[in-house]
MARPAMAR-418775 format. One line per field, with one value per residue: chain; x, z, y of N, C-alpha, C in turn. Coordinates in steps of 0.1 Angstrom, whole numbers, plus 5000, padded with zeros to 4 digits. Each point is the difference from the previous one (the first is absolute). Layout:
<nodes>
rodo [A/...]
n_east [X/...]
n_up [Z/...]
n_north [Y/...]
ca_east [X/...]
ca_up [Z/...]
ca_north [Y/...]
c_east [X/...]
c_up [Z/...]
c_north [Y/...]
</nodes>
This chain:
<nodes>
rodo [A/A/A/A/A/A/A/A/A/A/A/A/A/A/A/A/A/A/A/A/A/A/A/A/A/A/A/A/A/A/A/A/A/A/A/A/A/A/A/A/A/A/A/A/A/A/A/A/A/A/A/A/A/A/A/A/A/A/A/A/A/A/A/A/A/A/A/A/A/A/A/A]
n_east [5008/5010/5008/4985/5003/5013/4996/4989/5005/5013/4987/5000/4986/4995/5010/4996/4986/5009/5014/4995/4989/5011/5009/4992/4993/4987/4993/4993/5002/4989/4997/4985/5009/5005/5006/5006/4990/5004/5009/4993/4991/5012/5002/4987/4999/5018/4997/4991/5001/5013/4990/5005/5003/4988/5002/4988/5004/4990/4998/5011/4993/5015/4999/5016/4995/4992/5010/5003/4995/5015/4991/4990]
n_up [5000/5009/4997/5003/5014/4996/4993/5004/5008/5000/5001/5011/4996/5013/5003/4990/4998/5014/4998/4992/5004/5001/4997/5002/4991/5012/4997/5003/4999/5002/5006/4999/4999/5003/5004/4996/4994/5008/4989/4981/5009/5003/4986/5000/5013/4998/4985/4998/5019/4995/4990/5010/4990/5002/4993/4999/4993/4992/5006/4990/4993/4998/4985/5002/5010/4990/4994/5011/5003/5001/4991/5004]
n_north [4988/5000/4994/4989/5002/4993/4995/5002/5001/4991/4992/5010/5002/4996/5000/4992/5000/4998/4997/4988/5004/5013/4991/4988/4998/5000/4986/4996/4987/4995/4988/5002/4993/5007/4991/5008/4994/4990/4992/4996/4993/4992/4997/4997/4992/4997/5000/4999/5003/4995/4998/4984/5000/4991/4991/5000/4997/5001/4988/5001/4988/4995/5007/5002/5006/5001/5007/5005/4994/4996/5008/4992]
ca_east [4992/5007/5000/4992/4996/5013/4998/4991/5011/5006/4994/4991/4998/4997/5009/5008/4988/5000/5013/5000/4987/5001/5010/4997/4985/5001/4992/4997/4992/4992/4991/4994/4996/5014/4997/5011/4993/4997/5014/4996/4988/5008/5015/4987/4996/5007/5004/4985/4996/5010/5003/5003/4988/5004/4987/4995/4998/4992/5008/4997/5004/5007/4997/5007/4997/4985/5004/5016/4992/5010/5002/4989]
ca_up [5000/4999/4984/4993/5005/4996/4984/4997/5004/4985/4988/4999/4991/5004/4997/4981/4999/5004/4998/4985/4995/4989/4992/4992/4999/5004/4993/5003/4988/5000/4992/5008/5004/5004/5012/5005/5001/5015/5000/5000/5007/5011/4994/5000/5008/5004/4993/4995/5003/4989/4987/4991/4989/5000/4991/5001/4986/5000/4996/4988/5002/4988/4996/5001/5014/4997/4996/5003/5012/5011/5003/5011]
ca_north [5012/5011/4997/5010/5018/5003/4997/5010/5016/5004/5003/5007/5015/5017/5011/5006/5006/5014/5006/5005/5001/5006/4999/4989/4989/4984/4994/4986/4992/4988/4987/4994/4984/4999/4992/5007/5019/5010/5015/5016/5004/5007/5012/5009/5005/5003/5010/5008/5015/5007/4996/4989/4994/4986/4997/4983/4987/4984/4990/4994/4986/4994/4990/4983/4988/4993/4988/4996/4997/5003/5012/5007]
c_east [5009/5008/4990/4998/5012/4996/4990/5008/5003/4995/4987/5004/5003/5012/5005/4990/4997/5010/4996/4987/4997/5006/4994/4986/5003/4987/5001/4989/4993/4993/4986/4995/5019/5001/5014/4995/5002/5011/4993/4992/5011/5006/4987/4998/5010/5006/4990/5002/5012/4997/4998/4993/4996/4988/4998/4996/4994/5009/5001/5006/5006/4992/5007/4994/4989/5011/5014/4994/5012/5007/4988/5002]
c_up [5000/4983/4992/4999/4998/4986/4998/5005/4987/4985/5001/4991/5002/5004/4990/5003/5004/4996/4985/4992/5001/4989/4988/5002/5005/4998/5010/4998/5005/4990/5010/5002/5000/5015/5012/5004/5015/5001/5000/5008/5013/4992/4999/5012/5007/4992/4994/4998/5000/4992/4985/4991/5001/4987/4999/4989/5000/4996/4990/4997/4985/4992/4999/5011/4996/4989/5006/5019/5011/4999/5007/5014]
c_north [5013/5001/5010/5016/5010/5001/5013/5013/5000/5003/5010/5013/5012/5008/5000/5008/5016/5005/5009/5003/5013/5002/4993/4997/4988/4995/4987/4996/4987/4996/5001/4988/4995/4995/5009/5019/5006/5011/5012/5005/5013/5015/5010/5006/5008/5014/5007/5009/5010/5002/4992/5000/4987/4997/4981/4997/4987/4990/4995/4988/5000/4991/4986/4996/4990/4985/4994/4996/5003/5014/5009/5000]
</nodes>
């Protein structure tokens, strides 16, 4: 668990976010049926009200997944 809570520091957003967001466009991006969405649910609740742009995209299914079955 600690591992885990070490891993999320390091890969957190939010001080690129604040350092450089007037410098640069930031965008983050979802699927809504993306099974990992709680990130964005957090860089939302945690960056919003900076700012963040966040936008949700419908899920779109490959057309190889209908014929390549070990790619679903």
């Amino acid at each position: 668990m600690a591992d885990h809570r070490a891993q999320g520091d390091r890969l957190d957003f939010g001080p690129l976010f604040k350092a450089y967001r007037g410098q640069f466009p930031f965008l983050v991006g979802g699927s809504d049926e993306d099974p990992f969405e709680p990130q964005v649910d957090l860089a939302q609740e945690r960056l919003g009200k900076l700012g963040l742009q966040i936008e949700r995209l419908p899920a779109v299914t490959s057309p190889m997944s209908s014929r390549e079955p070990w790619l679903r």
